[in-house]
C-alpha positions as CSV (number, residue, x, y, z in Angstrom):
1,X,34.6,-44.8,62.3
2,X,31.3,-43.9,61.7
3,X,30.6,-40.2,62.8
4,X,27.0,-37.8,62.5
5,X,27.5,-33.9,63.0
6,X,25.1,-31.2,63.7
7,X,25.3,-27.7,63.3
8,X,23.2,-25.0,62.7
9,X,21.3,-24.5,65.9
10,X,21.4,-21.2,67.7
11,X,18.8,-18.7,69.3
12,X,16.1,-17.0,67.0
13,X,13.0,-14.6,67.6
14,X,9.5,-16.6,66.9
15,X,8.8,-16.3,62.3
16,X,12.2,-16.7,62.2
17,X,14.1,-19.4,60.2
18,X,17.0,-21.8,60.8
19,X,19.0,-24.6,58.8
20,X,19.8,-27.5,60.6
21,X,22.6,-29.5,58.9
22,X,23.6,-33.2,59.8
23,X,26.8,-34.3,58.1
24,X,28.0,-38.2,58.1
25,X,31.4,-39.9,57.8
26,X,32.5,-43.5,57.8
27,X,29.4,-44.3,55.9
28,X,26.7,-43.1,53.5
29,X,23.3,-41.1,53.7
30,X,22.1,-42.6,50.8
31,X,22.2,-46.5,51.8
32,X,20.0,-45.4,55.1
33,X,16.4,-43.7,56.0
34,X,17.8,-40.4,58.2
35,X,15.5,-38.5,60.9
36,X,15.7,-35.7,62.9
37,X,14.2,-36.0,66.5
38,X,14.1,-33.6,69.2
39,X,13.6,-33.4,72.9
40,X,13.0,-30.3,75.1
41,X,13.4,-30.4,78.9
42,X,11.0,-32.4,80.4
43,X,9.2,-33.9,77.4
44,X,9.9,-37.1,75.2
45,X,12.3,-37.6,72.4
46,X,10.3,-36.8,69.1
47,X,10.1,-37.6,65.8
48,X,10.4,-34.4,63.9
49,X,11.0,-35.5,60.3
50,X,12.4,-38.3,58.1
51,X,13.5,-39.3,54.7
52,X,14.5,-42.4,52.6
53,X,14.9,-43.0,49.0
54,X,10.5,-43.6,48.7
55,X,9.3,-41.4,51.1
56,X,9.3,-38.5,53.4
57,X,7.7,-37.7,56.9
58,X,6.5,-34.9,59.0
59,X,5.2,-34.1,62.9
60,X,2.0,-32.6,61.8
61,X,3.1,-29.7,64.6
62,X,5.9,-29.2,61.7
63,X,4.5,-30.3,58.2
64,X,4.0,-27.0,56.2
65,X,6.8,-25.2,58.1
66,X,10.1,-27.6,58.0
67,X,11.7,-29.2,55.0
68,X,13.5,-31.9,55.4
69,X,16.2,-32.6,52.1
70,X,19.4,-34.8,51.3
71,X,22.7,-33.5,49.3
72,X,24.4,-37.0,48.1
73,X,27.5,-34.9,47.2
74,X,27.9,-33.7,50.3
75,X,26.6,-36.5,52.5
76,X,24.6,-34.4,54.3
77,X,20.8,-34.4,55.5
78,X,19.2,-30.7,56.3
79,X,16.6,-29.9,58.3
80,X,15.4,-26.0,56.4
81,X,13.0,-24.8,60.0
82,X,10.8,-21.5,58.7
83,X,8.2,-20.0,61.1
84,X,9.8,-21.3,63.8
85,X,7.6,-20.5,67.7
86,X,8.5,-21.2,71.2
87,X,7.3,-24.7,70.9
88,X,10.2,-25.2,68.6
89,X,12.6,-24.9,71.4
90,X,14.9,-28.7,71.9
91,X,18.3,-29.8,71.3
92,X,17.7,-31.4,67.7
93,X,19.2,-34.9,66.7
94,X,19.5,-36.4,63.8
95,X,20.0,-39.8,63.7
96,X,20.6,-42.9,60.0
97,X,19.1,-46.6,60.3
98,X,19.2,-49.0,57.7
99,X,16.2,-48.6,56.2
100,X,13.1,-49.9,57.7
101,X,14.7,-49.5,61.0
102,X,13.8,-46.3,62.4
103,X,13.6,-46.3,66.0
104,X,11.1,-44.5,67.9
105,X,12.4,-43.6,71.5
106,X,11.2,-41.7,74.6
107,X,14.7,-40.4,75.4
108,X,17.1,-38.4,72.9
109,X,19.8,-40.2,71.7
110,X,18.2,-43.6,71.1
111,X,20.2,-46.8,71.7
112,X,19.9,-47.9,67.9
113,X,21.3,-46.7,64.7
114,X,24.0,-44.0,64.4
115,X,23.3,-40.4,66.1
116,X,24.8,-37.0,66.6
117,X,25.9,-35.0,69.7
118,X,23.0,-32.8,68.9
119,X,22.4,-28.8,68.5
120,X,20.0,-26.1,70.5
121,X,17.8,-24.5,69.0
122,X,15.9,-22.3,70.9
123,X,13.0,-19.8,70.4
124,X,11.7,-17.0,71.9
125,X,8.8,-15.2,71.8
């Protein structure tokens, strides 16, 4: 069965830093493009960051702040946030295609692909 994860969300004052982690089973990372969205109440589901064996891609509200990187060994895709503000505040998915396939949505979790039950992070000021 395949299965995503996520953990690593919690509650942190704004210039803080968290590590999102997004852990598979029943297949692997490495055969698919991963991406991390988010969605705050109210607002869309977004794009936050994605990576595939050629490329990586940031939000430019992110890009210079979040690092997005992929541990084989582990099967795992993390999501390193630093500087985080109050606009960082979702619950953050993250979310494998096969590769060309990314799906862009307007509500978190898509209908396409494999995705996780999602983490909160939130930020305060």
């Amino acid at each position: 069965e395949v299965q995503l994860v996520e953990s690593g969300g919690g509650s942190v004052q704004t210039g803080e830093s968290l590590r999102l982690s997004c852990t598979a089973s029943g297949f692997t990372f490495g055969d698919s493009d991963v991406a991390w969205y988010r969605q705050a109440p109210g607002n869309e589901c977004d794009v936050v960051s994605h990576i595939s064996t050629t490329s990586t891609y940031y939000a430019d509200s992110v890009k210079g702040r979040f690092t997005i990187s992929q541990d084989n060994a582990k099967n795992t895709v993390s999501l390193q946030m630093n500087s985080l503000k109050p606009e960082d505040t979702a619950v953050y998915y993250c979310a494998a295609f096969r590769p060309g396939d990314l799906e862009f949505t307007s509500e978190c979790p898509g209908s396409f692909g494999y995705w996780g039950q999602g983490t909160q992070v939130t930020v305060s000021s």
